[in-house]
C-alpha positions as CSV (number, residue, x, y, z in Angstrom):
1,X,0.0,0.0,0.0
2,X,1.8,3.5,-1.6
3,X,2.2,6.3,1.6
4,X,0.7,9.3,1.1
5,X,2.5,12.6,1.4
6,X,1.6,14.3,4.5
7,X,1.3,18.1,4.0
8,X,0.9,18.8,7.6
9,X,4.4,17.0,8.9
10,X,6.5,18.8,11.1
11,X,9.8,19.8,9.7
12,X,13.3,18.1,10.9
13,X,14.4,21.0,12.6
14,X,12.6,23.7,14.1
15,X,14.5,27.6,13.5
16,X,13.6,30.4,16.1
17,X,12.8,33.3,14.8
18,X,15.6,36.0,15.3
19,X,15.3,38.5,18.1
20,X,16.1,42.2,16.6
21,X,18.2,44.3,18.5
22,X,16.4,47.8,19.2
23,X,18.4,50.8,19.1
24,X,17.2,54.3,21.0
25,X,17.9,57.0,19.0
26,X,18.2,60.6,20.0
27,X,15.9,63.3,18.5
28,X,18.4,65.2,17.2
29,X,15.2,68.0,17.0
30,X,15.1,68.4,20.4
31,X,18.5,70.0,21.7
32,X,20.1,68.7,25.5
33,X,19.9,72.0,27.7
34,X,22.9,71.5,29.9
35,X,21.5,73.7,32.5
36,X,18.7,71.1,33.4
37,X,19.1,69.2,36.7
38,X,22.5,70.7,36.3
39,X,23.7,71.8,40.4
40,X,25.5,74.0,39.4
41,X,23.8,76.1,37.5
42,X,21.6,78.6,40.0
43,X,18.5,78.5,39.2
44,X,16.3,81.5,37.3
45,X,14.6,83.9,38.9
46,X,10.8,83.6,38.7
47,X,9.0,86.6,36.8
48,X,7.5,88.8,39.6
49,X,3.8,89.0,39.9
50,X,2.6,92.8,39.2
51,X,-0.5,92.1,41.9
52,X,1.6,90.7,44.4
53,X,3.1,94.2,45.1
54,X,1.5,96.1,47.7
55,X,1.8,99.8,47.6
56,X,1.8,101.3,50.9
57,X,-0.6,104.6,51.5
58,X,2.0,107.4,51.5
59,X,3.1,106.0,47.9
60,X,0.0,106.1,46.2
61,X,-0.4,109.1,43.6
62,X,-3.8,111.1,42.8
63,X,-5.1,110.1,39.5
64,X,-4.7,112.1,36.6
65,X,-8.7,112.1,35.5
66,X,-11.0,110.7,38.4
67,X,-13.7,111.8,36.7
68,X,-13.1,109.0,33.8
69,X,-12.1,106.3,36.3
70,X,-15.0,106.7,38.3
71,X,-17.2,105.8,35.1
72,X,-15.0,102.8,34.7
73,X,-14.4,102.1,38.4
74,X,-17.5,99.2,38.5
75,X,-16.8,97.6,35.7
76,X,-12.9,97.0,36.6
77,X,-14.1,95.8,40.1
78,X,-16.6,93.0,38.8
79,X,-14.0,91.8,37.0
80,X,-13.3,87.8,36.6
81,X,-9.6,88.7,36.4
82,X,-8.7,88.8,40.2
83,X,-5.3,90.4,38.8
84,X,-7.0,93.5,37.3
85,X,-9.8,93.8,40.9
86,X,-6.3,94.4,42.8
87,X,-5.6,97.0,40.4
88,X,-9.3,98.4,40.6
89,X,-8.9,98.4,44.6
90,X,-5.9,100.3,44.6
91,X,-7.6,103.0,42.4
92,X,-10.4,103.1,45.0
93,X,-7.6,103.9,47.4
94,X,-6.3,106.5,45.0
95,X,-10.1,108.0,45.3
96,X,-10.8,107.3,48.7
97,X,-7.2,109.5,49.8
98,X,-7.3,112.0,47.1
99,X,-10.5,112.3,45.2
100,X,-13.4,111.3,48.2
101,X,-16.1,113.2,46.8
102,X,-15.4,111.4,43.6
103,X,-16.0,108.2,45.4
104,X,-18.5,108.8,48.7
105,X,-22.0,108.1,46.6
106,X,-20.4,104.9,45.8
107,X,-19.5,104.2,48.7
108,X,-21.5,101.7,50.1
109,X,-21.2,99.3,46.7
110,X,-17.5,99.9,46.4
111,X,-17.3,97.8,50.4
112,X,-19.5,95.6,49.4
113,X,-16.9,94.2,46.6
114,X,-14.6,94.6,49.1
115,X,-16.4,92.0,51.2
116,X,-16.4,89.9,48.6
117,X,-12.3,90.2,48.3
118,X,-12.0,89.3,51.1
119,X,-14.0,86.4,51.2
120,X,-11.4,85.3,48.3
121,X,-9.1,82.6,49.1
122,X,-6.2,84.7,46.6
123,X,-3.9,85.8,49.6
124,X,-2.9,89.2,47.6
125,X,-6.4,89.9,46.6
126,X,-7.6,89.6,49.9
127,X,-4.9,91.7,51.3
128,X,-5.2,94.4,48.8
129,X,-9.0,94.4,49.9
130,X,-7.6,95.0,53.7
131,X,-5.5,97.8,52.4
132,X,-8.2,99.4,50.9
133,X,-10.1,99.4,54.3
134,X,-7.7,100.9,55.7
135,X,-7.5,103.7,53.6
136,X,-11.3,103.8,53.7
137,X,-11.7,104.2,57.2
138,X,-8.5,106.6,57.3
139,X,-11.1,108.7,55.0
140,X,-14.3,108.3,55.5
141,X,-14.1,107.4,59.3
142,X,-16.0,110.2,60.8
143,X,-19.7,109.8,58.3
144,X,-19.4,106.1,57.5
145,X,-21.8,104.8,60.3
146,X,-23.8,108.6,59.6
147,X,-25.9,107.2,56.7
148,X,-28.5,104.1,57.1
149,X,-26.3,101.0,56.4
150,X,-29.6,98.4,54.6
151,X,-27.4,96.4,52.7
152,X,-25.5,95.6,55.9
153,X,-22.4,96.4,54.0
154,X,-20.2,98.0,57.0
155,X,-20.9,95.2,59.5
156,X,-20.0,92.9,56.8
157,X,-16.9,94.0,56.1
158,X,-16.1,94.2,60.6
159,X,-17.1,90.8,60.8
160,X,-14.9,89.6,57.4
161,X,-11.8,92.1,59.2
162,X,-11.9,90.5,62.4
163,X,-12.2,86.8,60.7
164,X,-9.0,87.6,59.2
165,X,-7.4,89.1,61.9
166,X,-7.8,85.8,63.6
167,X,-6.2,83.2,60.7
168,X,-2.9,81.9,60.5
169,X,-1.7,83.8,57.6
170,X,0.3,85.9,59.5
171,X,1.2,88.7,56.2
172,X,-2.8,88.6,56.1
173,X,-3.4,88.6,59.9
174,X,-1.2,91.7,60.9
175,X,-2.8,93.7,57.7
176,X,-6.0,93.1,59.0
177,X,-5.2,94.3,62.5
178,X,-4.1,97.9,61.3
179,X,-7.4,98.0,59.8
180,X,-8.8,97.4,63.0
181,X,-6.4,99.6,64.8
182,X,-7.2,102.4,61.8
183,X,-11.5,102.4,62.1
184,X,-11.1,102.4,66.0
185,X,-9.3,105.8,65.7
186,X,-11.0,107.5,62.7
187,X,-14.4,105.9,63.0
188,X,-17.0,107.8,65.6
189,X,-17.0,106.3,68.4
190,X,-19.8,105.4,69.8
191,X,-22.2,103.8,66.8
192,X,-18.3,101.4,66.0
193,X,-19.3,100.6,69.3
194,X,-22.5,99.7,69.1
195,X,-21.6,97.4,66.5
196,X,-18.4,96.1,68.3
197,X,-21.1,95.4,70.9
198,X,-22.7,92.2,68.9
199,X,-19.1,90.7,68.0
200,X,-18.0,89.9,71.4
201,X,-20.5,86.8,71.5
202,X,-19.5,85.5,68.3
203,X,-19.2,81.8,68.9
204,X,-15.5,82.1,67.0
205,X,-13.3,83.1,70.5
206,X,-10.6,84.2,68.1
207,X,-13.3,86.9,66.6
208,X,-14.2,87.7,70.0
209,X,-10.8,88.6,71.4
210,X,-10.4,90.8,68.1
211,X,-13.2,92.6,68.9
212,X,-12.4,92.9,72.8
213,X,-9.4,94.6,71.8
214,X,-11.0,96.9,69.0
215,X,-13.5,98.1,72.1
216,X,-10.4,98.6,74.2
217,X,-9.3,101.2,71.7
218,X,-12.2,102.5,70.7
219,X,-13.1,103.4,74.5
220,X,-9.6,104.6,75.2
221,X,-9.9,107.4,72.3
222,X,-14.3,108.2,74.0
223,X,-14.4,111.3,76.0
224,X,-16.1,110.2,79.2
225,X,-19.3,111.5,78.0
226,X,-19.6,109.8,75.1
227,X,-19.2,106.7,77.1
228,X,-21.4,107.9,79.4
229,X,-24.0,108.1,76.8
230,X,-23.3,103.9,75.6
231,X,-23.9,103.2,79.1
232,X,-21.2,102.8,82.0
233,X,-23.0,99.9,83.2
234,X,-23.4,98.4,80.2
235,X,-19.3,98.9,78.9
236,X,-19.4,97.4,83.0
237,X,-21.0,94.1,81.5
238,X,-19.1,93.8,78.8
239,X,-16.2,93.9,80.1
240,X,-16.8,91.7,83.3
241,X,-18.0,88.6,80.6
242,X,-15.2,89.5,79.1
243,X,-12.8,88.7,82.0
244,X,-13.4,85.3,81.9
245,X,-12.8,84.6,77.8
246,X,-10.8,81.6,77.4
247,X,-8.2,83.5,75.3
248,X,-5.8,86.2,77.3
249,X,-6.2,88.9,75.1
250,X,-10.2,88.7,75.5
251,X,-8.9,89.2,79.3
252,X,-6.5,91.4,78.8
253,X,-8.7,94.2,76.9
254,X,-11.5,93.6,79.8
255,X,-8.8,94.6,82.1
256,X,-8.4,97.6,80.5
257,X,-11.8,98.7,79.7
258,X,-12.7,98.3,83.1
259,X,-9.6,100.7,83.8
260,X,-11.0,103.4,81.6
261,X,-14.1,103.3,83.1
262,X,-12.9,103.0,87.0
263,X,-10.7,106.2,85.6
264,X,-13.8,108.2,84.6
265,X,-16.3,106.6,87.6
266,X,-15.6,109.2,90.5
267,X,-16.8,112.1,88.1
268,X,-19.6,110.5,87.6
269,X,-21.0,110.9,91.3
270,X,-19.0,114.2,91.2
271,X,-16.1,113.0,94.2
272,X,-14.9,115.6,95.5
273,X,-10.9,115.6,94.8
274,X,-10.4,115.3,98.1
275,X,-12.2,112.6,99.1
276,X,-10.8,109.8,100.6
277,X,-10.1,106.6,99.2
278,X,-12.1,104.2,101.2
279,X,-15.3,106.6,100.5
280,X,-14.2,106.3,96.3
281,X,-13.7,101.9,96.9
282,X,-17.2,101.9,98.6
283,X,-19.0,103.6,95.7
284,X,-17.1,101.9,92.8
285,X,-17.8,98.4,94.7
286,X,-21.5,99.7,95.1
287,X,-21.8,100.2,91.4
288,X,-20.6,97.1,90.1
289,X,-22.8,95.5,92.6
290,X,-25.5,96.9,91.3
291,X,-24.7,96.2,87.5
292,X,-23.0,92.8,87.6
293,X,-23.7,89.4,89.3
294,X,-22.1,89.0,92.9
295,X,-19.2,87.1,92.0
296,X,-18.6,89.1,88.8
297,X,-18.8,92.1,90.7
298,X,-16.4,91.2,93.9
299,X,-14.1,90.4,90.6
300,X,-14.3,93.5,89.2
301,X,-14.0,95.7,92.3
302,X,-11.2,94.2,93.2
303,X,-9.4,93.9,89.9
304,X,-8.8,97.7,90.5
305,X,-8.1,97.5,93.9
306,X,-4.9,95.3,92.8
């Protein structure tokens, strides 16, 4: 019987197939910089950010036409470009120190963007915004609580100042203390401190010690009438909760309140100047008695007494 051929048959030997060597080139297109990764090579400085500079009051110039920049003024500050609201802000500073007329009908608008700055988590907006406080209250100190605040805007902007007076951001923090330190000696007295009044509950203790030390200031600039008119026993009150904040400076600023108005109390009852002590200890201890709880009151007396 003849075999028949078998197509399918495996052949004798079996060849591998030959692995190819692969060779990297180099793109010859894209040229080695030597200064990469190099040590010693110093590194190139970065190109400064225009909106990161802060120009300090005294350097800022009048504008040449404050009439046209007013008419722009909005526009500029509703900007998405954070960049060019820094640069809007420090115009309203230009205003605000050179051209207030310009800018006072506007006023109240212009602080509420400024709220909104601040609000912004951009370190050099928000700081620029704090700047322009400043200036604002340097300015307008003595009539911005005079007009009918509806949109809130002034108490707005306090609460947003003393929230960044308490953060970490210490470049942010300090800036937003002078602020504070600037509307407690421009700003009339006694309606700051009727607002002041509402911030030392704020359930933030940090807020609360900012504002216990912004009514320190603001009552150690008050003639004694003007704090007679707030109410000595209520200031009394204030400052005796005060005493016992969990954060020293909270108790520090009570401590001095309650100095200012110990300073000013014998007037009050018109002590002759030379009365004795004793008589002055009895009528101060009588008036805190008759304003404060017992054991806030044997506190306060005889923080004074110390």
């Amino acid at each position: 019987m003849a075999l028949r051929s078998l197509d399918n048959a495996l052949p004798a030997k079996l060849e591998r197939p030959k692995k190819t060597m692969k060779v990297a080139t180099l793109h010859s297109e894209l040229p080695l910089d030597s200064s990469l990764n190099n040590e010693n090579t110093p590194p190139q400085p970065k190109a400064s950010d225009p909106s990161a500079e802060y120009i300090a009051s005294e350097d800022l110039q009048a504008l040449s036409d404050p009439g046209a920049k007013i008419k722009v003024l909005w526009e500029e500050l509703e900007s998405k470009d954070w960049t060019k609201v820094c640069e809007a802000l420090n115009d309203v500073r230009r205003l605000a120190l050179h051209h207030s007329a310009l800018l006072l009908p506007i006023l109240e608008n212009v602080m509420l963007i400024m709220v909104k700055s601040l609000k912004n988590p951009r370190s050099a907006l928000c700081k620029t915004a704090i700047m322009t406080s400043t200036d604002i209250f340097h300015s307008f100190g003595h009539i911005l609580l005079s007009a009918s605040d509806e949109t809130k805007a002034f108490d707005n902007l306090l609460l947003q100042l003393l929230l960044k007076a308490s953060q970490d951001k210490r470049f942010v923090c300090e800036e937003a203390q002078k602020a504070l330190d600037t509307m407690a000696q421009f700003t009339t007295p006694l309606p700051l401190l009727k607002k002041l009044q509402s911030c030392v509950n704020h359930v933030n203790l940090r807020v609360r010690a900012k504002a216990a030390v912004s009514i320190s200031k603001c009552v150690s600039n008050m003639e004694l009438e003007i704090i007679k008119e707030f109410g000595l026993g209520t200031l009394l009150q204030i400052a005796a909760e005060l005493l016992n904040d969990r954060l020293p400076d909270a108790r520090e600023a009570a401590r001095s309140i309650i100095n200012v108005i110990h300073s000013g109390f014998p007037k009050k009852d018109d002590t002759k100047e030379n009365d004795d002590e004793e008589e002055t200890s009895e009528t101060w201890q009588s008036f805190c008695s008759s304003n404060l709880p017992p054991i806030s009151a044997q506190s306060v007396a005889k923080l004074v007494s110390q």
